[in-house]
Backbone as a chain_set.jsonl record, in Angstrom:
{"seq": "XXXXXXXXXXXXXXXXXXXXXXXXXXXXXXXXXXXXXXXXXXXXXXXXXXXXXXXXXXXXXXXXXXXXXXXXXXXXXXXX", "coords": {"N": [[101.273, 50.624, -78.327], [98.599, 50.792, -75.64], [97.353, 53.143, -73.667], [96.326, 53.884, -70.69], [93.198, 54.955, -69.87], [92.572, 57.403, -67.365], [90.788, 57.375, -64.708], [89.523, 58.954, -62.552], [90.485, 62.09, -61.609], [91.69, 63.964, -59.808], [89.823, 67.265, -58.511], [90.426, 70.57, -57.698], [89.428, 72.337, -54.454], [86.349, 73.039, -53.627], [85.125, 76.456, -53.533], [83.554, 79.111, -51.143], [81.391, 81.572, -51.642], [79.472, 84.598, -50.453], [77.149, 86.977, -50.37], [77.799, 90.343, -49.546], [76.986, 92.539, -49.404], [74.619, 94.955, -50.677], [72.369, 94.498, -53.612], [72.564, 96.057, -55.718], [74.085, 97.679, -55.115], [77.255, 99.586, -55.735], [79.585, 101.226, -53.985], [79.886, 100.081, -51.402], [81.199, 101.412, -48.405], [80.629, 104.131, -48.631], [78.038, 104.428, -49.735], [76.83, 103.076, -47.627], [74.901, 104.778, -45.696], [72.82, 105.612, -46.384], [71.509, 103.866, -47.82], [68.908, 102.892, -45.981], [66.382, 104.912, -44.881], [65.204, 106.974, -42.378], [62.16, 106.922, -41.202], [58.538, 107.408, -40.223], [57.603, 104.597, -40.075], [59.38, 102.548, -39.126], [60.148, 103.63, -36.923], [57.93, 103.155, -35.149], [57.79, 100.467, -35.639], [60.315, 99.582, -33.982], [59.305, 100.966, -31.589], [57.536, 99.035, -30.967], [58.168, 96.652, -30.367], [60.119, 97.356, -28.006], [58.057, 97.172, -26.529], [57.546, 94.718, -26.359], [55.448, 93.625, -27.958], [52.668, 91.282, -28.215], [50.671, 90.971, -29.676], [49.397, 90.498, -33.499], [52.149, 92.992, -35.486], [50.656, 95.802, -36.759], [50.989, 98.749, -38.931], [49.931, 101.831, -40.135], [51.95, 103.211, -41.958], [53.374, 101.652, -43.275], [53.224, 102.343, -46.099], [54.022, 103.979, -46.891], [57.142, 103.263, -47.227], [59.996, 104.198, -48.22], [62.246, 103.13, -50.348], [62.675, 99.806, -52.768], [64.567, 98.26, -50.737], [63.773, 98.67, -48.309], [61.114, 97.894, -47.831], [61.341, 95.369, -48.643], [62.549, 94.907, -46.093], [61.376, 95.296, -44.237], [59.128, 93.622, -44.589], [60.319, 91.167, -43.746], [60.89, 91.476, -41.384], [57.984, 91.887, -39.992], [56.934, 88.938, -41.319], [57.931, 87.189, -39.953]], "CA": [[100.936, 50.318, -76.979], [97.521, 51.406, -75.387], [97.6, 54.216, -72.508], [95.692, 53.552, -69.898], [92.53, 56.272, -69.355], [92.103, 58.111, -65.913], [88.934, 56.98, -64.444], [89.254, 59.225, -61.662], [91.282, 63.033, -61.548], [91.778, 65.21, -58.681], [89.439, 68.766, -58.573], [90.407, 72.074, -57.065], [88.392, 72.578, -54.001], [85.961, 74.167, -53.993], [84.875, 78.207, -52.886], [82.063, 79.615, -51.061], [80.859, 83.017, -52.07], [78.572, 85.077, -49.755], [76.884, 88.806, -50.594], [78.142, 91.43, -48.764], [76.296, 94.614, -49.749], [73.023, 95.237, -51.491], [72.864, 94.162, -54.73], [72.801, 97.142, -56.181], [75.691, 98.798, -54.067], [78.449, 99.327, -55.859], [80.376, 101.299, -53.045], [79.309, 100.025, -49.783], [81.279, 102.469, -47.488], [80.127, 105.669, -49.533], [76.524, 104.754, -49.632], [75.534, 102.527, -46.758], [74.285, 105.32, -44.613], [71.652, 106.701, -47.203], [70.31, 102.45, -47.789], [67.604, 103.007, -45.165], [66.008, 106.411, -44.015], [64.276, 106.764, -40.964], [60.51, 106.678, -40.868], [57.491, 106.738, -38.826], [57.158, 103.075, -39.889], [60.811, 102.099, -38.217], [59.776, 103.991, -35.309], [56.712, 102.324, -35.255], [58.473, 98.903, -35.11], [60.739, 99.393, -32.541], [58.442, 100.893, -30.294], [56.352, 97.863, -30.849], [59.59, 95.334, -30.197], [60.883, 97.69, -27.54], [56.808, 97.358, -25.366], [57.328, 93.63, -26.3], [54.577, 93.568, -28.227], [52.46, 90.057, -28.423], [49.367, 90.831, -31.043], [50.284, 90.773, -34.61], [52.124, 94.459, -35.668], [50.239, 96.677, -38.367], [51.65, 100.16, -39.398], [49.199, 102.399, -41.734], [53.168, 103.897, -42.261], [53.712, 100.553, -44.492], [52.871, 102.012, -47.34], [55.188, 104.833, -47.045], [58.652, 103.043, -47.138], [61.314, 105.066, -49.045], [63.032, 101.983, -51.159], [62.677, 98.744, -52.354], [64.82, 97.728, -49.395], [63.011, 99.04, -47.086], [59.97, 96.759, -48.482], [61.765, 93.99, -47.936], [63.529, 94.936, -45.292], [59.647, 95.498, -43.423], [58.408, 92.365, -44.862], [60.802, 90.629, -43.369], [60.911, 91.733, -39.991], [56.352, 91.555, -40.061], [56.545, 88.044, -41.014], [59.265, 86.587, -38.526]], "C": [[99.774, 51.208, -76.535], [98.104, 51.993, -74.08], [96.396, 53.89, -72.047], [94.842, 55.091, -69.531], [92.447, 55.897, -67.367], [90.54, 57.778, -65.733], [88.918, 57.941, -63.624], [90.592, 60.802, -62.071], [91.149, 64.019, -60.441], [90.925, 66.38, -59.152], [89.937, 69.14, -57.558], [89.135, 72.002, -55.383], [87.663, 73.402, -54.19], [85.55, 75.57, -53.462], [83.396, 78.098, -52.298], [81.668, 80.888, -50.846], [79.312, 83.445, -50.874], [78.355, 86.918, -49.825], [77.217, 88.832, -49.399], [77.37, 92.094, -48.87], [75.271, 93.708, -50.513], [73.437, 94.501, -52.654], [73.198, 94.864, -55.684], [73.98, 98.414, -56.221], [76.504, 98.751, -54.884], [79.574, 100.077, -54.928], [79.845, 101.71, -52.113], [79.427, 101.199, -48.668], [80.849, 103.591, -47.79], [78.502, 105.566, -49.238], [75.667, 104.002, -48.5], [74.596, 103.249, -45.626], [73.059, 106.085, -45.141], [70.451, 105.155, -47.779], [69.356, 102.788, -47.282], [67.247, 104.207, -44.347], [65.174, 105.939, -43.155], [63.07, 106.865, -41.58], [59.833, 106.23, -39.89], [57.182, 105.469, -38.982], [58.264, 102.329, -39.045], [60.502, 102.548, -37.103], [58.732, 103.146, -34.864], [56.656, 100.934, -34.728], [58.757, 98.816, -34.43], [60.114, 99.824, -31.422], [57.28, 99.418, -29.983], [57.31, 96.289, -30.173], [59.605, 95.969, -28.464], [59.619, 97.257, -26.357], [56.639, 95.539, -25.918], [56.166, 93.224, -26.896], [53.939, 91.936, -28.412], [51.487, 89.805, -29.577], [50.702, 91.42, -32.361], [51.016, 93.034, -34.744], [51.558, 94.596, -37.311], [50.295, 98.365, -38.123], [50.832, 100.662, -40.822], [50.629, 103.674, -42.282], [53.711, 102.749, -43.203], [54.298, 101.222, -45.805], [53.363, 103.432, -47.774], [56.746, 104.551, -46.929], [59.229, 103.956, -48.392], [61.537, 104.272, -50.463], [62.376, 101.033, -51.208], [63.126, 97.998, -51.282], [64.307, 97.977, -48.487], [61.891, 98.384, -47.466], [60.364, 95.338, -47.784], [62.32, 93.433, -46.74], [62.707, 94.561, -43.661], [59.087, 94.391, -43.731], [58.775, 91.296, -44.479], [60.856, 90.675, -41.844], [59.362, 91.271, -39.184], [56.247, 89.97, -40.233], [57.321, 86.979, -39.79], [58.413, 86.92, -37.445]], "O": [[99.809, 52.366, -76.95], [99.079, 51.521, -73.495], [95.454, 53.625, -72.795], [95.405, 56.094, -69.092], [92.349, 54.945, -66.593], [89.53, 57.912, -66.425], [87.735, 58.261, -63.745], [91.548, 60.516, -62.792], [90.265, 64.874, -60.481], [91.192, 66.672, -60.318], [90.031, 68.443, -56.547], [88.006, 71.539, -55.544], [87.938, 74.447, -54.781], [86.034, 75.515, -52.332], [82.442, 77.414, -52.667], [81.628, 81.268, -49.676], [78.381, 82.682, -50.617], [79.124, 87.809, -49.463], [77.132, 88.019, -48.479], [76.879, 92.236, -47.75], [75.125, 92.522, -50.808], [74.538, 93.966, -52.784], [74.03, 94.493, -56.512], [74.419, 99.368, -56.862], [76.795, 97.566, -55.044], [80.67, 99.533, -55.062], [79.431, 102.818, -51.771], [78.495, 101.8, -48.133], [80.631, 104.221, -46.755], [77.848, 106.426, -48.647], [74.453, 104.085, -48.315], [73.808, 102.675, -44.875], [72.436, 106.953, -44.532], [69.246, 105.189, -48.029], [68.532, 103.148, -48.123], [67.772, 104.446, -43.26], [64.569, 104.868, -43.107], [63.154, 106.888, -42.808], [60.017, 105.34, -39.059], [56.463, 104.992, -38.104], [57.873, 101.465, -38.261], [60.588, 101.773, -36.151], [59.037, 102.335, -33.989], [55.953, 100.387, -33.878], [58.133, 98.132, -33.619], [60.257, 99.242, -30.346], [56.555, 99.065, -29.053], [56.922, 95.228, -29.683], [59.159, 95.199, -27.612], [60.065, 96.986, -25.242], [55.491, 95.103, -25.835], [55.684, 92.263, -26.298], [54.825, 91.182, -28.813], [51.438, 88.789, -30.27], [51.769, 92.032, -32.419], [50.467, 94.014, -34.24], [51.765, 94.023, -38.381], [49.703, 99.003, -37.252], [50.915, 100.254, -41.98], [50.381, 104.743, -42.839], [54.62, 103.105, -43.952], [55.324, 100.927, -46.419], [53.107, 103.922, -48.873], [57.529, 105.439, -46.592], [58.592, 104.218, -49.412], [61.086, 104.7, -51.525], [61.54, 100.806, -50.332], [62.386, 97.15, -50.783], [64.5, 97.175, -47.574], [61.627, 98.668, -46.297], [59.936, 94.612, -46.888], [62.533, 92.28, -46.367], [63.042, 94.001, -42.618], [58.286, 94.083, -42.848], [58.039, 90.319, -44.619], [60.851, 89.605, -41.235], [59.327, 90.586, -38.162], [55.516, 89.451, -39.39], [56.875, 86.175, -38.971], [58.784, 86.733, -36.286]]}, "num_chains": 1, "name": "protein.A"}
């Protein structure tokens, strides 16, 4: 006698995964207060946010960030 195939089988739903931390982090609470040091380029910014600024912002403190995150972190904030 032939058995009849499944055309069709139930999946699992499925998950959705979202970073937390850096990528690099492996323990968040221990190190997130050493991620981003201050600098005259962070100052820089928010005084420029804080006087509402309307012309583009440029910081010759750029090119002193600390970290890669702080790169991106500035490159992100400059083009927005």
């Amino acid at each position: 006698m032939k058995t009849k195939k499944k055309m069709f089988a139930p999946i699992d739903n499925t998950k959705e995964y979202a970073e937390r931390t850096y990528y690099t982090v492996k323990y968040y609470k221990s190190e997130a207060a050493n991620l981003i040091k201050s600098s005259l380029f962070w100052s820089e910014l928010a005084n420029f946010f804080i006087n509402c600024g309307q012309k583009d912002f440029l910081s010759s403190s750029f090119m002193y960030l600390n970290s890669p995150i702080d790169f991106v972190l500035a490159s992100a904030f400059i083009s927005s």
